[in-house]
N, C-alpha and C positions, 0 to 999 in steps of 0.2 A: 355810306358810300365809300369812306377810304378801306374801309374794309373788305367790302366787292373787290376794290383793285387790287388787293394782297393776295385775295385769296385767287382772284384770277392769274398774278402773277405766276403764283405760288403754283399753280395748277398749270402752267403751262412751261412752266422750267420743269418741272416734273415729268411731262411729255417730254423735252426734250432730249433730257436726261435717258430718260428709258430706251428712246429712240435710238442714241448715240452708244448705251452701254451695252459690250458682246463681250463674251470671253476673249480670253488675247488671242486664241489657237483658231476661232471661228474665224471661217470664210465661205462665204456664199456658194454654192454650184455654179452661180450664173457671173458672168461678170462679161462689161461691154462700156467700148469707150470709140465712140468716132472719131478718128485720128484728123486734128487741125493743121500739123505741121510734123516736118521727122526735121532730126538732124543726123551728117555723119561722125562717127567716133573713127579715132587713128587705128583700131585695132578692125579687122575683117570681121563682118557677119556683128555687128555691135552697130544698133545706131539709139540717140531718143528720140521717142514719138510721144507728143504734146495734145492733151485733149480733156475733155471734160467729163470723168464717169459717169453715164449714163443708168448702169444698172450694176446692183452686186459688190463690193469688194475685192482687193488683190492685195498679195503681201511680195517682197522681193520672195523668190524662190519659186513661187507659180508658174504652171506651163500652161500656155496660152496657145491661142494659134493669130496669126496677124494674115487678116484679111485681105487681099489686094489686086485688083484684077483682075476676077474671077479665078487667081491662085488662092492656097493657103497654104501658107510656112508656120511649123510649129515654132513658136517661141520661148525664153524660159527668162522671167523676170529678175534682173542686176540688180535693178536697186528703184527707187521711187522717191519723186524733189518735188516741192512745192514752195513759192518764195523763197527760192536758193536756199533751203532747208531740207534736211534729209525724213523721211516719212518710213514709219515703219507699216503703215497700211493707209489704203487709198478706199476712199470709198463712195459712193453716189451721188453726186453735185460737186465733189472735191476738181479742180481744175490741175493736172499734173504732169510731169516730165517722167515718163518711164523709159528704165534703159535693160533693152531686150537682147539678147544675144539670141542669133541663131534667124535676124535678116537686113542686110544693109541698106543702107538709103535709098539703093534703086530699085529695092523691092516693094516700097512703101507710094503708093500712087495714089492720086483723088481717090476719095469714098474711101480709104483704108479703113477698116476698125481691127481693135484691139479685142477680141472674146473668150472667153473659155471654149473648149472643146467639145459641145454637145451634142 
């Protein structure tokens, strides 16, 4: 029996592992995050918007487009914070503070999402 549970351990940190392991350069085609909250930054056309990945990966430097309104603004990703920690990639269940240059806080309205261009 304790050996059932090793091996099951053992066999599913392995899933996990695999799951979790990309090359550092990869990033998904898709990516999608329903926007829970923006905030605004001092500088124009700069705000973050706070939400939970839904689908895909982003790294800072990705052009996105931010959904809002029946508009869309192309966006192009600053940087990316999680527990007031800087992230070098975001990715599907991560919960995250992305800072977008290229739409200000009064472009970001209920339903906003954050997606790639497709």
């Amino acid at each position: 029996m304790k050996y059932a549970i090793i091996l099951a351990l053992l066999a599913i940190g392995l899933f996990v592992l695999l799951r979790r392991w990309r090359s550092p350069d990869a990033m998904t085609d898709v990516f999608r995050m329903p926007v829970d909250d923006a905030f605004a930054l001092p500088q124009p056309d700069k705000t973050v918007v706070v939400g939970v990945v839904s689908e895909g990966e982003v790294r800072p430097g990705a052009r996105l487009v931010l959904r809002a309104g029946g508009a869309a603004r192309p966006v192009t990703v600053e940087g990316l914070e999680a527990h007031h920690r800087p992230l070098r990639v975001a990715r599907a269940g991560d919960r995250v503070a992305v800072m977008v240059a290229g739409a200000g806080k009064a472009d970001v309205s209920p339903g906003a999402v954050l997606e790639s261009d497709e």
